[in-house]
Structure formats: C-alpha cells, structure tokens
C-alpha positions in Angstrom: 176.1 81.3 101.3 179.3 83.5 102.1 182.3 81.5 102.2 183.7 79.4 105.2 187.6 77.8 106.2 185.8 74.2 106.4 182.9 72.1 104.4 182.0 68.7 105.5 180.0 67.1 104.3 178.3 64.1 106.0 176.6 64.5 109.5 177.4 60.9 110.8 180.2 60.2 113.6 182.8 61.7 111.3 181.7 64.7 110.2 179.9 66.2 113.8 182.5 65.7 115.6 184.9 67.4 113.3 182.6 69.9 113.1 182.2 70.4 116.5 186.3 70.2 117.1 186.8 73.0 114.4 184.3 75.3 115.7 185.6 74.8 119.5 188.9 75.7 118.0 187.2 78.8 116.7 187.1 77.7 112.8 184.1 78.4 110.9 182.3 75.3 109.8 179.2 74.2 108.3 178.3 70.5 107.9 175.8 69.1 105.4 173.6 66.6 106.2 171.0 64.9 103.4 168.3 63.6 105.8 165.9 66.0 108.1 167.5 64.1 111.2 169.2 61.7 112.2 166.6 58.8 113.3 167.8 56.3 111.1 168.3 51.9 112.7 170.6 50.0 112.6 173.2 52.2 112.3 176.4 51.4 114.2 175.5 52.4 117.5 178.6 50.9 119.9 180.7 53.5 121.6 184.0 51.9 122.3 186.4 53.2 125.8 188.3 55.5 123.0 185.5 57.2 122.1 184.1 57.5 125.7 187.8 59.0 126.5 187.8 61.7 124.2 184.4 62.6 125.6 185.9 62.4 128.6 188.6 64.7 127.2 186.3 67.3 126.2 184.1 67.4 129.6 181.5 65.3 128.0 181.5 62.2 129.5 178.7 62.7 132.0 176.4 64.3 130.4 176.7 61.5 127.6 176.1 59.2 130.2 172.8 60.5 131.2 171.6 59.8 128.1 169.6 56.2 127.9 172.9 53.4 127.4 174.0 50.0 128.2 177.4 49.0 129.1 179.1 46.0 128.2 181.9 44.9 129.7 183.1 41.8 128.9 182.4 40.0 125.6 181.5 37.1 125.1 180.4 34.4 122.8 178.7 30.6 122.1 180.5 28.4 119.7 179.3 25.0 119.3 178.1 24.0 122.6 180.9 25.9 125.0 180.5 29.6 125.8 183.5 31.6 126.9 184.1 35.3 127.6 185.9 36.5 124.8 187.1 40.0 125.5 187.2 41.6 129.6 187.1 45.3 129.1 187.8 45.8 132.9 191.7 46.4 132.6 191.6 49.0 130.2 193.7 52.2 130.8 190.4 54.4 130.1 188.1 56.0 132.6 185.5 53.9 130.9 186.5 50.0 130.8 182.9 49.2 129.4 181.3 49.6 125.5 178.6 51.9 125.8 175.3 50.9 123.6 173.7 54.1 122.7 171.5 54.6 119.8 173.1 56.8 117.1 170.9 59.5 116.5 170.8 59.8 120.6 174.7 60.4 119.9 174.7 62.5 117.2 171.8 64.6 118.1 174.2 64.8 121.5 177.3 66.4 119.7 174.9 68.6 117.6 173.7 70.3 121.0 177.5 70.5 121.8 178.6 72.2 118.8 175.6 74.4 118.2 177.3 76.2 121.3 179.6 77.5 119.2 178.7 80.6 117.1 181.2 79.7 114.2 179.2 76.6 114.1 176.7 75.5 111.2 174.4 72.5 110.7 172.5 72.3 107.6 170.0 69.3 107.4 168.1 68.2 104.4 171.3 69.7 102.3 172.3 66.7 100.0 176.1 67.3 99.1 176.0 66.6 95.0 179.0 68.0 93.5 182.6 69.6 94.3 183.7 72.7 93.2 187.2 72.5 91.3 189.1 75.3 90.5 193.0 75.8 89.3 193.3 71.8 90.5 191.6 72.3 93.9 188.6 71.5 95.8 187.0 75.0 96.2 183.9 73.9 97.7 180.1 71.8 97.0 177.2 72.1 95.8 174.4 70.7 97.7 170.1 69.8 97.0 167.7 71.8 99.2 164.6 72.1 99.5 165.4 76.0 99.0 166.9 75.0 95.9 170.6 74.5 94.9 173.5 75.7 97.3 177.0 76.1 97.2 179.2 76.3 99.9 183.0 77.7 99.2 185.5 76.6 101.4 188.8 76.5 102.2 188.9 72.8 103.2 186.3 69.9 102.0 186.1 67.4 104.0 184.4 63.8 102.7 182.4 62.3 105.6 179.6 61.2 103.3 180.2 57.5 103.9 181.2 54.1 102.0 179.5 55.7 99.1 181.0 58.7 99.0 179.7 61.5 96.3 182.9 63.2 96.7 185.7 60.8 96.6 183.9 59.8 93.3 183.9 64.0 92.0 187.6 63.9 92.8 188.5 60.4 91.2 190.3 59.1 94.1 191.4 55.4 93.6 190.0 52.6 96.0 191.3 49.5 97.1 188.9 47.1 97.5 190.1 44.0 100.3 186.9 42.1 99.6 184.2 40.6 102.1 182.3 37.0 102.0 179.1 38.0 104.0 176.5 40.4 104.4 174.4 41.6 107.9 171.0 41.0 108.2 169.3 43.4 111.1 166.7 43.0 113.3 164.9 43.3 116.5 163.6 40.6 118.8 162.1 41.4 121.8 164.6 40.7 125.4 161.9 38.7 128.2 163.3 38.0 131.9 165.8 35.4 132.2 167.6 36.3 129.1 171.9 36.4 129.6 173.0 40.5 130.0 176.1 40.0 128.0 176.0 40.9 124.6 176.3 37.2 123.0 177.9 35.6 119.6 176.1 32.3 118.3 178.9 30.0 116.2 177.2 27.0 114.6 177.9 25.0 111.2 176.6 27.4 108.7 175.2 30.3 111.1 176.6 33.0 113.1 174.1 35.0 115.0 175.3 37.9 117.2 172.9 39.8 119.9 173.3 43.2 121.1 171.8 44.1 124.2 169.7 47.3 123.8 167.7 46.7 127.0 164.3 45.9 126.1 165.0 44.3 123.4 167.8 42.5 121.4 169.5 43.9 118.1 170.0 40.8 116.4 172.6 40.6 113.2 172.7 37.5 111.0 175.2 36.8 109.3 175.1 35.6 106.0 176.9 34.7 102.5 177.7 38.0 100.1 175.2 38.0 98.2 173.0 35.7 99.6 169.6 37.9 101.1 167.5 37.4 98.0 167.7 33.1 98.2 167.1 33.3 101.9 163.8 35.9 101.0 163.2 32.9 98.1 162.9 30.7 100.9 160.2 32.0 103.0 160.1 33.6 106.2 159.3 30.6 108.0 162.5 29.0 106.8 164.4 32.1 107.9 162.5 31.8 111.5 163.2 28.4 111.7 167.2 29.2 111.3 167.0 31.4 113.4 165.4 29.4 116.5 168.3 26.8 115.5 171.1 28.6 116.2 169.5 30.8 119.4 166.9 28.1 120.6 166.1 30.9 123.4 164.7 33.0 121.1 161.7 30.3 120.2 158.8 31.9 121.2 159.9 35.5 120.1 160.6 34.9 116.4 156.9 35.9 115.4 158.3 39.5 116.5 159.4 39.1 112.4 156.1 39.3 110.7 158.0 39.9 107.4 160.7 41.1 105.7 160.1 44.6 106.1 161.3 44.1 109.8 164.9 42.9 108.2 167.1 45.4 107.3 170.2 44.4 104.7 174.0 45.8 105.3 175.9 45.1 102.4 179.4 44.5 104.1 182.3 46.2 102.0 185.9 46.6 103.6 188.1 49.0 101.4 190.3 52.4 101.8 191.4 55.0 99.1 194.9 55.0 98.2 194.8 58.6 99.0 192.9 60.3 101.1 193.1 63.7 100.3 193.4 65.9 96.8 194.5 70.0 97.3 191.4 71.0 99.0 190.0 68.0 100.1 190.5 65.1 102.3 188.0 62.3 103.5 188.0 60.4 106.4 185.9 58.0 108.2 184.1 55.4 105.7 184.2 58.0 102.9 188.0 57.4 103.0 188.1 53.7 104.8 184.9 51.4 104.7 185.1 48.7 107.7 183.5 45.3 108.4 181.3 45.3 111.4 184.0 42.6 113.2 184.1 44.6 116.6 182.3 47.3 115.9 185.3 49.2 115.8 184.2 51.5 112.3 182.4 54.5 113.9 185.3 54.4 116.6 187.7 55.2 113.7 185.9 57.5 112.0 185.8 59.7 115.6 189.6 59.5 115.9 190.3 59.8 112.4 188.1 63.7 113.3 190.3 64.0 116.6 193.6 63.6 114.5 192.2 66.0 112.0 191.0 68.6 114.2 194.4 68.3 115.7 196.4 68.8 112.9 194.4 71.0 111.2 192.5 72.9 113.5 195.5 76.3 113.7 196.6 75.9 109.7 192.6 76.6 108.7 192.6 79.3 111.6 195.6 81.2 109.7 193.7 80.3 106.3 196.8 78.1 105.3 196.0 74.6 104.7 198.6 72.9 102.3 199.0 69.5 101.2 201.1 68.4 103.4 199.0 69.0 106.6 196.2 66.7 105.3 198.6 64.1 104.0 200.2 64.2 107.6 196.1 63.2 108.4 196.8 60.2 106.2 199.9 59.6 107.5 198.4 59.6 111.3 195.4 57.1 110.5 196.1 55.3 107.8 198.2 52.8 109.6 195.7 51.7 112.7 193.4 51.9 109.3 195.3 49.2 107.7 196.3 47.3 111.2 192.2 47.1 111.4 191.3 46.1 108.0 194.1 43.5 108.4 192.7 42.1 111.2 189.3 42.1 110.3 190.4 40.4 106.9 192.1 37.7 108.5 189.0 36.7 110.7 186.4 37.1 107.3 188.8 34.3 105.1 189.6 32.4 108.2 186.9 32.3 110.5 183.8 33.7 109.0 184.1 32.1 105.6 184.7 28.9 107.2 181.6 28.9 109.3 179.5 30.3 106.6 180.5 27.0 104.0 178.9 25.1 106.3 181.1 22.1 105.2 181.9 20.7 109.1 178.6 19.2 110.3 180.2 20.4 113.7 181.9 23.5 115.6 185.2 23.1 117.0 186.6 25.3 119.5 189.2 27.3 117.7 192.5 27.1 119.8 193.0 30.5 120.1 189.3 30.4 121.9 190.4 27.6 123.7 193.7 30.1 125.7 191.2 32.3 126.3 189.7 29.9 128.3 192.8 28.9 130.0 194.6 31.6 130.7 191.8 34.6 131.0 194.2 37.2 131.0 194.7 36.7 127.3 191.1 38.1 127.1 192.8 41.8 127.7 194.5 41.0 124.2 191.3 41.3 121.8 189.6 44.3 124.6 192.2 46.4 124.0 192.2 45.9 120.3 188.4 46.3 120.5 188.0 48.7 122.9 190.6 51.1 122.1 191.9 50.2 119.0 195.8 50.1 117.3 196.4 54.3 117.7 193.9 56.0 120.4 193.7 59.8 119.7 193.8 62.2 121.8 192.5 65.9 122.0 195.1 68.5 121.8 193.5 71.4 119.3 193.3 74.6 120.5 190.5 76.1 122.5 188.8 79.1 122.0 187.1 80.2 125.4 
C-alpha cells in the first residue's frame, strides 16, 4: 500500500472520527479495523450533549437523529427505598440538552458513510493492526493481518485508537498508570413491558447496584459486581443470579427467564488507567488506547470523540504541510490530558467511596448519601453532575480546516 500522512488504527469512536476529521481537512487517511463490521453489544453506546454538539458542528446532527435513538434527559436513580432525579440535562448550553441512546455500530457505521465522502478517505475492515514500524527512533507506520495476507501501511502519523488493550502503546513501550477499580459490569438484556418507568434508572441496595438503560423495547441491564467476582456468581447457579437480580429490581420478576444462561451475560472487565505519555515521535494514542475509563457516566466514548476533535484540530494543517513534530502531539496531551485526569479523578472518588461501599455489603441497609439528599432539596444542584455528565470538564470544539 503506497504511503499516507495518517494511520489509525482502531475503527471505534476514536479512530472514525479522526478519520473522518482528517480527510474533511483534506489529509489522507486510512483506518484499520480488525473485525468485518462493527455489530458488536454492549459496547458503550450513550452519546452525551458534547458529542451531539460537534455533530451539530459539522451539519450532522439531523441526519444522526433520524437514525433509531432514545433521549434521556434527566437522570435518575433508586437508592434504598427513595428515588430522586439525579442529573436534569434540560439547562445545558447545547442544542441537545438530552443523552442520546444509539446503538454503536448504528453510530459508527453513521460516520463511516460521512467520511467515505471524502476521496482522501480509507477504511480497511478485517485489517488487524499487529505491529509498528520503527525507524531512526520513530513510528514509521504498522503492519496489519488480512485475509489478503500481511500489510503495511507507512505513515507519517500513527495514531493508537485500538482500545484499553492497545497493540501499539505495548510496540512503543509507553508506561501506564494504573488508578485501580473494585468491580466489574455484567451485561444483559431484559425485555421493557408497558408500565415500565422511561427514565433510565440506578438500583442502590446493600450489596447490589443494578443500572437500566432504556433501549426502547427492551432494557440494557448492567450489574455491578466485585473485581473479580463473575466466576463465584457463575459457581452459584443461574437461579441464584436471577434471584438477585429480582431483589434488587422486583419489577423485573416475571422477565428474568429472558436469561436462559450465561451465554446471554456478557463480562466488562472495568480497568481505569492513562499512559504517562501519550505520544512517541510518530505516534500518539488517544481515546482508551491512551486513557481507559470506568463506565461511571458513560462519559468514555465522549472523551475519546473530543480527544479526535482536539487532534484533528491541532494536527489537521501540520500533517497537510507533512510536518508533524513532537511538539504538536504533545500539545494533544497537553489539551486532554487534564479533563482526562479531572474524569478519572472523579470516577475514582465515587468507585472507593461509593461503589466499594455498596458492593461490601457490610450495612444491612441504604442510607441516602447527603449529597443525594441536596439534590433533593435544592434541584438546581442537579445541573451540577449534568454538566459534568453531559458535557464533561473541556468540551471541544471543531475548528480544523475544511476542504470544500
């Protein structure tokens, strides 16, 4: 394959729209993607008001929202006995004060369409990124599986979007800081009948937390448990695990034969950690290949797609005059690493302090937390965690060139 300005490789949230940023900027790209498409569940599939307003900022937004969605907009949750809106969305400075719950692959498949517009554009499914090119101290480019055979791809630029387990962070030997989590996400689906609440719901009790997205006929369910806890839960029967599960959302009663086994249950090993650096001469990563997030919030494909917007911006006209240096992808770094860490912090706090708690199971009860208990008093305190939810600590915007 002849030789391009920009690699990535990793076709998830990340990588397409970078991709599709570049190439309206008129950079030639080509992303690598490992699977034939991009149908996989239980990926992350929330798209928070900052995402929605760069689509918005691209002339986007409505043809995104023709495609099947719910919106959500306020949060809210069940804790003990009392339920209480958690986050109102409404007073957002966005033209979308809603989360929009789109499938993934609806999205993706959405920005490939986009992009593909583009002449300068490539995307290269089935093409498993398995190696990075060094030369004179520099990334120079990958090598990829096909079922052609091996290719390589030279570059310019390589950009890591290949995810928390990232082939290329490991080929360049960047160092990660690992922050820790105490629980794990078990997925599933449980079918949504008449009468159930529209609001996507959280479920606090003494030793379960159960939280319920709304995906319109039917509920995407994640249960939370214990790191490392999936194989003594499977030791324990699937009627044990029904049974929990009817305890902590009694609505759900009669549906919990929609699990007929384990099969239907789909393990996310949480991990929260971010590389020291994010970048080598050649390279840089972003999204979970640089930063890997809890799913508190949601929030980690919303990073990921302004961690591309900064990039794009930053190093859309360097790549155009072939003149990436180091310094334009540290300034990336420099740009997102701080909402990075002001996420991560957050989500840290609420693992040790909330989750860890409710997951000992030592109180036989659930308080209230006070800080739930404001947000019952005074409900403009409810704008608080939507804006850090919905829009996050640094909202991107688009500003790379265009070329018509």
């Amino acid at each position: 394959m002849k030789p391009v300005r920009c690699c990535v490789a990793g076709g998830g949230p990340a990588g397409m729209m970078l991709g599709y940023l570049l190439a309206r900027s008129g950079v030639e790209t080509v992303v690598l993607e490992k699977h034939a498409d991009f149908l996989r569940d239980f990926r992350g599939d929330t798209i928070h008001p900052s995402t929605l307003e760069v689509m918005h900022e691209l002339g986007l937004l409505d043809e995104l929202l023709r495609r099947p969605h719910q919106e959500v907009r306020q949060l809210s949750a069940q804790i003990g006995r009392p339920k209480l809106i958690v986050a109102d969305l409404s007073h957002l400075p966005t033209h979308c004060k809603f989360i929009a719950f789109m499938p993934q692959w609806d999205f993706l498949n959405f920005i490939a369409e986009q992009a593909k517009r583009y002449p300068l554009f490539q995307l290269k499914m089935k093409a498993e990124v398995t190696g990075l090119i060094q030369e004179n101290g520099r990334a120079a480019g990958v090598r990829a599986n096909t079922p052609q055979g091996e290719l390589e791809v030279r570059a310019d630029l390589v950009v890591a979007a290949d995810g928390r387990h990232s082939v290329l962070r490991e080929r360049a030997g960047l160092e990660i800081e690992n922050l820790g989590a105490p629980m794990d996400v078990l997925w599933m689906r449980i079918s949504k009948q008449p009468g159930d609440p529209e609001q996507t719901l959280g479920h606090v009790e003494a030793g379960k937390i159960l939280f319920m997205i709304d995906r319109g006929d039917y509920w995407q369910c994640a249960f939370i448990i214990p790191k490392g806890a999936f194989n003594e839960i499977r030791e324990k029967g699937m009627e044990h695990f029904r049974a929990e599960l009817a305890e902590i959302a009694p609505s759900l009663s009669g549906r919990i034969g929609d699990l007929r086994d384990w099969d239907d249950i789909q393990l996310l090993t949480v991990a929260v950690d971010r590389l020291k650096d994010w970048y080598r001469q050649g390279l840089l990563c972003i999204g979970d290949a640089a930063h890997a997030m809890s799913p508190i919030g949601g929030v980690g494909i919303n990073l990921a797609i302004q961690d591309a917007v900064a990039a794009a911006n930053i190093l859309a006209a360097p790549l155009l005059r072939g003149a990436v240096t180091i310094g334009h992808l540290r300034e990336v770094q420099r740009r997102r690493e701080l909402p990075t860490r002001l996420t991560q912090r957050m989500q840290v706090f609420l693992q040790e302090n909330v989750i860890r708690s409710v997951l000992s199971g030592g109180a036989r009860t659930i308080e209230l937390p006070f800080a739930m208990k404001l947000l019952r008093w005074f409900p403009i305190l409810r704008r608080i965690p939507a804006r850090v939810i919905g829009m996050g600590f640094r909202p991107e915007h688009v500003s790379a060139p265009v070329v018509k």
